[in-house]
C-alpha distance (Angstrom), angle and dihedral (degrees) to the residues before:
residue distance angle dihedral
X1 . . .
X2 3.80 . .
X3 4.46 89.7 .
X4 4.11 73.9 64.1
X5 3.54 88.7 51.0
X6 3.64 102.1 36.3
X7 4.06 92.8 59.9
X8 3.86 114.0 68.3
X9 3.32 120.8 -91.1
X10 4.22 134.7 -83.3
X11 3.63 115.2 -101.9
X12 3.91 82.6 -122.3
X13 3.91 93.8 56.5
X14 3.60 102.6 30.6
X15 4.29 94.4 42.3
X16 3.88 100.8 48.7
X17 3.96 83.4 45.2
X18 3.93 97.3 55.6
X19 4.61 84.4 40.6
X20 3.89 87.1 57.9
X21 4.15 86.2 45.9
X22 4.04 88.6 51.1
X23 3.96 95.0 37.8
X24 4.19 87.5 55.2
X25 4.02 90.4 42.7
X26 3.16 88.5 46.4
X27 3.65 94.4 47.1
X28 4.24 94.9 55.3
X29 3.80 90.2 43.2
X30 3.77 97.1 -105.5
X31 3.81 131.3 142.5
X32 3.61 120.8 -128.5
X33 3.99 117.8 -130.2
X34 3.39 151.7 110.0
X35 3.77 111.0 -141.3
X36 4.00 84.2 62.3
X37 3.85 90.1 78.7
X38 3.65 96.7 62.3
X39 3.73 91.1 50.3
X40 4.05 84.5 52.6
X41 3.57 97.1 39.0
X42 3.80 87.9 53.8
X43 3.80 95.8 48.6
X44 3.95 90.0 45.3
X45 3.80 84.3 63.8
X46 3.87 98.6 54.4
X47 3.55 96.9 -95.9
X48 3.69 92.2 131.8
X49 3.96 89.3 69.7
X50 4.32 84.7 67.2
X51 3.99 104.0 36.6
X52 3.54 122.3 22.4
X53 3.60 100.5 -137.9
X54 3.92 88.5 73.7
X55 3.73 96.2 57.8
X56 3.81 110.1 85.9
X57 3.97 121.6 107.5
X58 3.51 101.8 -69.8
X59 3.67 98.7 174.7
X60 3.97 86.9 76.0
X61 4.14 81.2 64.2
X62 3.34 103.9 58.5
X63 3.98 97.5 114.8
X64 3.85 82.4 66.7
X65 3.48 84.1 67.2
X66 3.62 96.0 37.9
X67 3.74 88.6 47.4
X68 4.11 99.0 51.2
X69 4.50 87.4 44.4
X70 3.98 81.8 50.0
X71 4.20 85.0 53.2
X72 3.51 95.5 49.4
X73 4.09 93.5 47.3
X74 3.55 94.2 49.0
X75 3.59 93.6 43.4
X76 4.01 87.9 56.0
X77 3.95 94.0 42.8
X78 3.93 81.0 53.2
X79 3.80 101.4 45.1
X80 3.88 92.0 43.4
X81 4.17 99.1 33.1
X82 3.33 112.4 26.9
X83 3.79 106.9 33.3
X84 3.70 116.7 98.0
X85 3.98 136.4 -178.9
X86 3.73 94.6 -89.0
X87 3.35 121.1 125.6
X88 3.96 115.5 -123.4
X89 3.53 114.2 -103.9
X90 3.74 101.2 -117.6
X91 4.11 119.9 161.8
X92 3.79 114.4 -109.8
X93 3.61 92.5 -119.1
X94 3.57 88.9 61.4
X95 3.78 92.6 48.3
X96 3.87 97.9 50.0
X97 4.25 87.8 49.6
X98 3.83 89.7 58.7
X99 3.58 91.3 39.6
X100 3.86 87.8 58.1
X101 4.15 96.9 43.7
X102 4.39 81.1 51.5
X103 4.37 93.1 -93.8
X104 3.49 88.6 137.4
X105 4.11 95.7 155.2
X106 3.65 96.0 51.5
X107 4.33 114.6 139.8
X108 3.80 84.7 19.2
X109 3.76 94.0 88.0
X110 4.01 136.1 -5.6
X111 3.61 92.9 -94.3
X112 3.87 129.7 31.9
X113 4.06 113.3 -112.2
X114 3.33 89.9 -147.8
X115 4.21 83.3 76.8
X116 3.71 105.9 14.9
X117 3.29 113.8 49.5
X118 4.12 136.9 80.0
X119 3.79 96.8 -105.9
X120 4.04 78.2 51.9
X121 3.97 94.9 57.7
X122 3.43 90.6 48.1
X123 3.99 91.7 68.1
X124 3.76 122.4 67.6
X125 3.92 95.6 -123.3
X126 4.20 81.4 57.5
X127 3.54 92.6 41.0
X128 3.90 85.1 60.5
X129 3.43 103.1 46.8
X130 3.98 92.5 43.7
X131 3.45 105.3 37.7
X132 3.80 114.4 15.0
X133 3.72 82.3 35.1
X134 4.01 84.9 49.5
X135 3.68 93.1 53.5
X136 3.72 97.9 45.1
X137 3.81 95.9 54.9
X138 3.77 88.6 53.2
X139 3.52 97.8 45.0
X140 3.73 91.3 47.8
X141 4.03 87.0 47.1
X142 3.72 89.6 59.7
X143 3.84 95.4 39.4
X144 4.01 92.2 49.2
X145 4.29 90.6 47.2
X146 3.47 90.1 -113.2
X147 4.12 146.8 13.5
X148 4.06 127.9 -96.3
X149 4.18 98.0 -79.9
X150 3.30 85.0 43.4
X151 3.71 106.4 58.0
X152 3.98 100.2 22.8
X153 3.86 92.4 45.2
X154 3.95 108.4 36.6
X155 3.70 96.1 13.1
X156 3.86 99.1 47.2
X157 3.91 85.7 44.2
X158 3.75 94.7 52.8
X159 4.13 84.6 51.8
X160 4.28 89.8 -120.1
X161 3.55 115.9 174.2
X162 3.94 95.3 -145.3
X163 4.26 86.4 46.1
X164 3.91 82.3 60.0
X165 3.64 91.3 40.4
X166 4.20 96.1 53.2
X167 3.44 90.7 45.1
X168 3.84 100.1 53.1
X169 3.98 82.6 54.6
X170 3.98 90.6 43.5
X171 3.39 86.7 57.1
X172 4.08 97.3 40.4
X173 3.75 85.9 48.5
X174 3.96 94.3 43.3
X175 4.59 84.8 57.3
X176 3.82 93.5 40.7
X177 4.03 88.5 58.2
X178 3.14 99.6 35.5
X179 3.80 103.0 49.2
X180 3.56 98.5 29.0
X181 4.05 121.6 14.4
X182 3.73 93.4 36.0
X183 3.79 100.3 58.9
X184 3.73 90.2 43.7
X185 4.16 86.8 55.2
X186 3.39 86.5 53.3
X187 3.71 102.7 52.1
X188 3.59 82.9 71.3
X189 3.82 92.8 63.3
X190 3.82 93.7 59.6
């Protein structure tokens, strides 16, 4: 049982699970997303007296909140729990591409510790990914009205134009780094 719940998740377990999430938000009027809980995190704190965008009645977005603390307890109850020695099941194709870009620790762990990892940060290639890379995602959050979950799950499920707009670029953005800056970050590593 827990090598079934150590490997991620069937499209057909994991998709019908995240519908029934959007069909109850949906249901009490909320919006899905995760960028949201910086802006009410930020406004909680009195930032709202300084910049305008962080005065609005945050108290009404305390599930945000509620929702991220929830992320970071399951994600511990996962990591400590559920995780076992088995390798992740990752195609040899895949393996032999991130062995070529420098990835040489890839199905040992989650995440490669060639980028995640402190000896990692201390390099500039994993100063770029974490940090610059860090920034960029939230600045591009805040720029696009909203992060990934946000817009392909609530926005693509209330049919918005700009939801469907974001995520083409998300996903233009995701190939662009992956298949071009990314490898060149980690020829630095090597």
């Amino acid at each position: 049982m827990l090598d079934f719940i150590s490997q991620p998740w069937q499209w057909y377990v994991a998709g019908p699970m995240i519908t029934l999430v959007m069909f109850l938000m949906l249901y009490l009027g909320k919006n899905f997303g995760v960028s949201s809980t910086m802006r009410t995190i930020c406004a909680s704190t009195g930032a709202g007296k300084f910049i305008p965008f962080f005065s609005f009645k945050w108290k009404e977005q305390l599930w945000n909140i509620l929702f991220v603390v929830g992320m970071a307890i399951g994600g511990f109850i996962a990591s400590t729990f559920l995780s076992s020695n088995v390798p992740i099941n990752i195609s040899s194709e895949t393996l032999e591409s991130l062995a070529h870009i420098g990835i040489s620790s890839a199905g040992s762990s989650i995440l490669p510790s060639e980028l995640f990892s402190w000896e990692a940060l201390g390099t500039i290639p994993g100063f770029i990914v974490l940090v610059v890379g860090g920034f960029l995602v939230g600045f591009g959050a805040r720029w696009a009205g909203g992060c990934t979950s946000g817009h392909a799950i609530s926005g693509l499920s209330n049919l918005q134009l700009p939801s469907l707009i974001a995520v083409i670029g998300f996903f233009i953005g995701g190939l662009i780094m992956t298949y071009f800056i990314l490898p060149l970050v980690l020829r630095g590593l090597a």
